[in-house]
C-alpha positions in Angstrom: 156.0 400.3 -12.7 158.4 402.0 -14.6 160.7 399.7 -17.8 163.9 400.2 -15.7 162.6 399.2 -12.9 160.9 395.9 -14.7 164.3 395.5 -16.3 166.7 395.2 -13.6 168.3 392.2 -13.3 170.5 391.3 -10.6 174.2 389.2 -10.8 175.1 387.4 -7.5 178.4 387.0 -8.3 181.0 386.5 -11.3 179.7 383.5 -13.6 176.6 382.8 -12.2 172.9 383.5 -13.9 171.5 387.2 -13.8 168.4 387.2 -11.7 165.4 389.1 -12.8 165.0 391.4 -9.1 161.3 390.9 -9.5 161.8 387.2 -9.1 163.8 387.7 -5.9 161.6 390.3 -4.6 158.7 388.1 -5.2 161.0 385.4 -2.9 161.4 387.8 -0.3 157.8 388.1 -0.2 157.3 384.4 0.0 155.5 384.2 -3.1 157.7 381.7 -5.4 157.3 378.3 -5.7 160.0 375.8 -7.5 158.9 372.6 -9.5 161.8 370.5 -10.1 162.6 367.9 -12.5 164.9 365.3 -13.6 167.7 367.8 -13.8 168.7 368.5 -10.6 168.8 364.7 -9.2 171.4 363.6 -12.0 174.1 364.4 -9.3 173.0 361.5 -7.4 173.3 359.5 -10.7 170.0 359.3 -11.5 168.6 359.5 -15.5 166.5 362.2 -17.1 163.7 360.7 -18.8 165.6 359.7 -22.0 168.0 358.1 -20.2 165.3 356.3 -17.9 163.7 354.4 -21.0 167.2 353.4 -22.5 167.8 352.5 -19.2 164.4 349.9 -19.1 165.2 348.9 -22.7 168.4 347.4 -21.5 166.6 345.3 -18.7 163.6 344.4 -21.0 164.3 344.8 -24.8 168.0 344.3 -25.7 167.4 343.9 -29.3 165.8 348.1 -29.3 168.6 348.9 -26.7 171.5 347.9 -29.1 169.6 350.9 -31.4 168.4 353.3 -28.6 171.7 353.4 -26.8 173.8 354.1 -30.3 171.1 357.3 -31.4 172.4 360.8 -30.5 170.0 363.0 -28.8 169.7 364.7 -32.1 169.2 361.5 -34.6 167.1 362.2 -37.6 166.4 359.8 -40.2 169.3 358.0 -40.5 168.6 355.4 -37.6 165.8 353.2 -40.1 168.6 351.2 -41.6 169.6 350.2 -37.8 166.2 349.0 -37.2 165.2 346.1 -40.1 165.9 343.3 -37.9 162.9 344.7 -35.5 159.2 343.8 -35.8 156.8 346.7 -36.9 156.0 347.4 -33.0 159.1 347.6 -32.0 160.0 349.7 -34.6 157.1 352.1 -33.9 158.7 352.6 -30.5 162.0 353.6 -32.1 160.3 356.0 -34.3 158.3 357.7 -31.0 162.1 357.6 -29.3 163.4 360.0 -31.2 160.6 362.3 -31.5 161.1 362.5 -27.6 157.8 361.0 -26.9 159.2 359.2 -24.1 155.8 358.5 -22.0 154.3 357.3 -25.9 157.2 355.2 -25.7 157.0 353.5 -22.8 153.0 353.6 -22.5 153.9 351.3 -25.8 156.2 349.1 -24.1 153.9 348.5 -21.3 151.1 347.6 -23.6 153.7 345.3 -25.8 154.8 343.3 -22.8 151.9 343.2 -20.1 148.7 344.0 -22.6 147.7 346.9 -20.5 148.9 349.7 -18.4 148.9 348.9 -15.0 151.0 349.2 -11.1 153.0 346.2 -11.2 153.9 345.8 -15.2 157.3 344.7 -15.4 157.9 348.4 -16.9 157.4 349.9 -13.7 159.5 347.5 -11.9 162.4 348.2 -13.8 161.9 352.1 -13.9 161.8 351.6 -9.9 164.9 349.1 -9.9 166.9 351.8 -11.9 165.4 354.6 -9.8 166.7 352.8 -6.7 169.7 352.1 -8.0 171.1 355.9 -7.8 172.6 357.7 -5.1 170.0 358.1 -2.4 172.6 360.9 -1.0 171.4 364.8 -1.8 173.3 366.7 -3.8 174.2 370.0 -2.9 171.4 371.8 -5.6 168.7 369.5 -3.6 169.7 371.4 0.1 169.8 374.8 -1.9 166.7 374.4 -3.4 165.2 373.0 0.3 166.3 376.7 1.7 164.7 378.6 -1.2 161.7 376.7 -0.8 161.7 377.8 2.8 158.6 380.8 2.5 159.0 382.2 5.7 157.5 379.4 8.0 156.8 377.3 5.4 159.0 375.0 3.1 157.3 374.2 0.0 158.7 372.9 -2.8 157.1 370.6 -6.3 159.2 368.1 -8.2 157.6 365.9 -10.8 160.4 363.5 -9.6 159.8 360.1 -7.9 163.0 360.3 -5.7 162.9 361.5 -2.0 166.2 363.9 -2.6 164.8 367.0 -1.7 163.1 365.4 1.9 166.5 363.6 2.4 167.9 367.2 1.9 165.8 368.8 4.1 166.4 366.1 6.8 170.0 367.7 6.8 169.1 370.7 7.8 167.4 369.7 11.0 163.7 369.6 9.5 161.1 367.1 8.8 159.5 367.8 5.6 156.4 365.6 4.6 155.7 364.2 1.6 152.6 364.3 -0.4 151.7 362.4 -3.8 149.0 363.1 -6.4 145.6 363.3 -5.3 146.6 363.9 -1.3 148.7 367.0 -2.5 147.1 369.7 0.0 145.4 372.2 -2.5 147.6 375.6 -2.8 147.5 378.3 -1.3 149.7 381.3 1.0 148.8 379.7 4.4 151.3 377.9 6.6 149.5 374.4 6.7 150.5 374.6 2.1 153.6 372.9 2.5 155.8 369.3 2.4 157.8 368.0 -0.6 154.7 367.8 -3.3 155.7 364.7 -5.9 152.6 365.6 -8.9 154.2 362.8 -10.9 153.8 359.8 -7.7 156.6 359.0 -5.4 158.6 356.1 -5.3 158.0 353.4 -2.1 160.9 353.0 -0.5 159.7 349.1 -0.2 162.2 347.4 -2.8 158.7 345.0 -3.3 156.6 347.7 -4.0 155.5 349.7 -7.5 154.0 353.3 -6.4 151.5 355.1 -8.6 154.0 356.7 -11.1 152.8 359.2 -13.5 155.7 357.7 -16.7 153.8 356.7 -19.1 150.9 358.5 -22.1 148.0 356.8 -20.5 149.3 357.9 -17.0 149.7 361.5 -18.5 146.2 361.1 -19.7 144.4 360.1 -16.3 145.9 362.8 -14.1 146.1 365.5 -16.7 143.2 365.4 -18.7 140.6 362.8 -16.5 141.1 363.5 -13.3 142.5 366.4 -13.4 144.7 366.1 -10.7 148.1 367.9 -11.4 146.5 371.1 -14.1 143.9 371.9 -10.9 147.0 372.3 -8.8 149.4 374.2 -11.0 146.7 376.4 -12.2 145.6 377.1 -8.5 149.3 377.8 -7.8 150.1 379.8 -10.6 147.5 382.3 -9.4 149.2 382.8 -6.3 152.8 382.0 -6.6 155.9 382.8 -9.3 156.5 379.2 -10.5 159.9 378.8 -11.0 160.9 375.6 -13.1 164.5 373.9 -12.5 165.6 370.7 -13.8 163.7 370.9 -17.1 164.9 371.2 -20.8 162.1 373.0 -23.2 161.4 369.5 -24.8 161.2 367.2 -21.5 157.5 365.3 -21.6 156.8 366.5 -18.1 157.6 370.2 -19.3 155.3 369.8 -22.2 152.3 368.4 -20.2 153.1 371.3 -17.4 153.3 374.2 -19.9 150.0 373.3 -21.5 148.6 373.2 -18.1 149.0 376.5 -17.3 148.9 378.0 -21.0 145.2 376.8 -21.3 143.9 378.9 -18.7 146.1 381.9 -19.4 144.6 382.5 -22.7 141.3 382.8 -20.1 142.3 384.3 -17.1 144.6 387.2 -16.1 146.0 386.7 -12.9 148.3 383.9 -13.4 151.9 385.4 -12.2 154.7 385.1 -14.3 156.8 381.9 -14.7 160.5 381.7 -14.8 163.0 378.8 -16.2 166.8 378.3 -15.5 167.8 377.1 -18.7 171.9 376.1 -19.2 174.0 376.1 -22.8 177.1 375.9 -23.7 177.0 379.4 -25.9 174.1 382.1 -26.4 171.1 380.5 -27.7 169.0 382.9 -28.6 166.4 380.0 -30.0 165.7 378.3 -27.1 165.4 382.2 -25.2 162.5 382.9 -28.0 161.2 378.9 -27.5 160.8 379.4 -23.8 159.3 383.0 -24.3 156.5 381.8 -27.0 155.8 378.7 -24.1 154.9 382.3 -21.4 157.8 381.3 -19.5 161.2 384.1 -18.5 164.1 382.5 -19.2 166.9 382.8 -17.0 170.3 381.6 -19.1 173.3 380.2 -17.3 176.2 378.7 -19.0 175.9 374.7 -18.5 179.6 374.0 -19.2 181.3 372.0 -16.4 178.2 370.3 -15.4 175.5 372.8 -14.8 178.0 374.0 -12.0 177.0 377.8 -12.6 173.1 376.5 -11.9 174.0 374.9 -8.6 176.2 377.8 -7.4 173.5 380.2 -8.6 170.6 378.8 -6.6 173.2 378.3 -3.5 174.0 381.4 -3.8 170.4 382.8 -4.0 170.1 380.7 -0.3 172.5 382.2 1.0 171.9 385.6 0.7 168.0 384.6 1.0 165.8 387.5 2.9 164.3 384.7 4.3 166.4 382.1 5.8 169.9 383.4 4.7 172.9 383.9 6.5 172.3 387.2 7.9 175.9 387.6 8.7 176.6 386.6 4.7 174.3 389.4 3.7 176.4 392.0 6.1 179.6 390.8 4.8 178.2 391.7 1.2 177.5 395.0 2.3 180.8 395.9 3.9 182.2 394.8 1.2 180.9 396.3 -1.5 181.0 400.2 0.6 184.5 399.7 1.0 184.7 401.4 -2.2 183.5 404.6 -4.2 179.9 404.4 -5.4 181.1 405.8 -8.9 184.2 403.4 -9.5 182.3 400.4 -8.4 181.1 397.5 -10.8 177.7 397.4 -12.0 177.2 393.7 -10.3 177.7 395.4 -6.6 176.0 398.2 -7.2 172.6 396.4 -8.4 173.3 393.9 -5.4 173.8 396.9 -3.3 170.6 398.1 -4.0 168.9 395.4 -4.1 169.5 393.8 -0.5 168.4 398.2 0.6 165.3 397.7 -1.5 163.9 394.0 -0.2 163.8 394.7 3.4 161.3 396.5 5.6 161.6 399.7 7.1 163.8 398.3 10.1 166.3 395.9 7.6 166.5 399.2 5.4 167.7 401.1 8.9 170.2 398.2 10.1 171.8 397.9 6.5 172.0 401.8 6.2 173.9 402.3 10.1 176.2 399.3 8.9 176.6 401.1 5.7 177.6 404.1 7.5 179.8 402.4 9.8 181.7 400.8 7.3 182.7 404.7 5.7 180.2 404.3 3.3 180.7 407.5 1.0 177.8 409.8 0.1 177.3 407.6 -3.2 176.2 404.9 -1.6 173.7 407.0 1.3 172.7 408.7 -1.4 171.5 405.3 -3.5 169.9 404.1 0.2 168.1 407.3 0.1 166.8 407.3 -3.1 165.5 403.7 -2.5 163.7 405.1 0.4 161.5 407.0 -1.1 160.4 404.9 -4.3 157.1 404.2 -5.0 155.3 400.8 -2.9 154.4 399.4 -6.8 158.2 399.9 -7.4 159.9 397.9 -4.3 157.2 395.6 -5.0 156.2 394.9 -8.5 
């Protein structure tokens, strides 16, 4: 495949993320698959993981949450004075707060209050009180993401969340998605029967009385990662056959870290691991976190997070909408006669690319529906001449 070809990036629309076309000719194909984290369910006014332990704190330790909930998400050194009145464990804690360790940190707690690590420790109970206690409601990124997942027959999707958002979500749009949880995860693979709502983190009971097997804390990290095995085995097996796309997640989230090294180990070994994307949100160009994601073997794919990751939601909802699989065919028309209405030469980049791309995606009868509607809008010869030329590329360049 040629650079340009590698290169091209596609915008769906004024202030949303730039889509590497390789990514969305891989969805076409059926060949991504998301994992989601905490990101996406904050709509519904549920925490990220840092926000889930200040959140137990408060039920369980007020003393550590009069500290916790005063430290910036960028606290250094100066918190120590702010902690003398605190005994050497729970100080400890502190310390492993602000490194981010946030499964250290309640694996610690756990041990503190209960001796051990175990289903129905009082730490569990409060992260399933405070889990409950969100919006059991979808937000609109959940029934995005519950299109995209859609593989042609299939709607597949992995979240190392324990909320029932995305099934909710797909509830909505007429489908009943199943559920599976750790071990009973079907193993992947591109057949019809690999699919349901896959929690590799547990899944919370909907039983206010009951404490599911959550993966929060180091020791739980430890069984199912390392031990058993369980969650590596199945994003290593699905790596090999699917673009993993990873939304939800900031570079330094535990659950990132423990996924990243899952897949990094056995890329060193094995070649055929597809590439991985992020979404990744800022404020301003941050070139640092680009190059962090990068060095991880992950694509970034940068939106700008102002206004409440807005631009990330709109990006994916536009994605479904325009999705060769289960978008709005007359959406995808409208795009066209749109963007043929004028000149080829005097038209933006953005609709030329998008132009292009929706030609380039579809089969030989799509290609031939798109070109007569093309035509029938007054298409001039710019545009023919662009549906041409994507005619007769190579196969390895419509589908890298």
């Amino acid at each position: 495949m040629d650079t340009s070809a590698q290169d091209r990036v596609i915008s769906l629309g004024a202030g949303l993320a730039a889509i590497p076309e390789r990514l969305l000719l891989a969805h076409a194909r059926g060949q991504v698959l998301f994992i989601c984290g905490a990101g996406i369910s904050k709509p519904a006014n549920l925490p990220d993981f840092r926000e889930l332990v200040v959140d137990v704190y408060e039920k369980l330790d007020p003393s550590i949450h009069a500290v916790l909930s005063k430290l910036q998400r960028d606290a250094c050194d100066h918190w120590e004075k702010e902690i003398s009145h605190l005994n050497d464990p729970q100080k400890a804690e502190v310390k492993r707060f602000i490194a981010g360790d946030f499964d250290v940190v309640l694996g610690m707690l756990e041990r503190r209050l209960d001796g051990r690590t175990r289903g129905d420790s009082r730490v569990r109970h409060a992260v399933a009180e405070r889990l409950r206690a969100g919006n059991n409601q979808p937000a609109p990124i959940h029934r995005a993401l519950m299109r995209l997942a859609d593989r042609g027959g299939a709607v597949t999707i992995v979240t190392t969340n324990f909320d029932q958002l995305l099934e909710h979500a797909g509830k909505r749009r007429g489908s009943t998605v199943q559920s599976y949880s750790l071990g009973a995860i079907p193993r992947p693979t591109r057949q019809l029967d690999f699919a349901g709502v896959l929690h590799i983190h547990g899944v919370l009971e909907p039983q206010p009385n009951r404490v599911s097997e959550l993966v929060i804390s180091d020791q739980d990290f430890g069984e199912f990662y390392l031990r058993r095995r369980v969650v590596p085995d199945l994003i290593y097996d699905a790596a090999r056959l699917f673009h993993l796309v990873l939304v939800g997640y900031s570079a330094n989230d535990p659950p990132m870290r423990y996924l990243l090294n899952a897949v990094a180990a056995d890329g060193t070994r094995f070649g055929d691991l597809k590439e991985r994307f992020t979404f990744f949100g800022s404020k301003k160009p941050d070139p640092i976190t680009h190059e962090d994601w990068k060095g991880r073997g992950i694509t970034p794919i940068h939106y700008d997070s102002k206004n409440d990751h807005s631009a990330l939601c709109q990006t994916l909802e536009r994605w479904a909408k325009l999705s060769a699989n289960n978008g709005d065919p007359r959406r995808i028309d409208a795009e066209i006669r749109r963007i043929v209405k004028n000149p080829r030469a005097s038209s933006p980049d953005a609709d030329r690319d998008l132009f292009d791309h929706l030609i380039r995606r579809g089969n030989t009868s799509e290609r031939i529906r798109l070109s007569a509607l093309a035509s029938d809008g007054k298409a001039d010869l710019g545009w023919l001449d662009a549906i041409i030329k994507i005619a007769t590329e190579k196969e390895q360049d419509r589908h890298p």
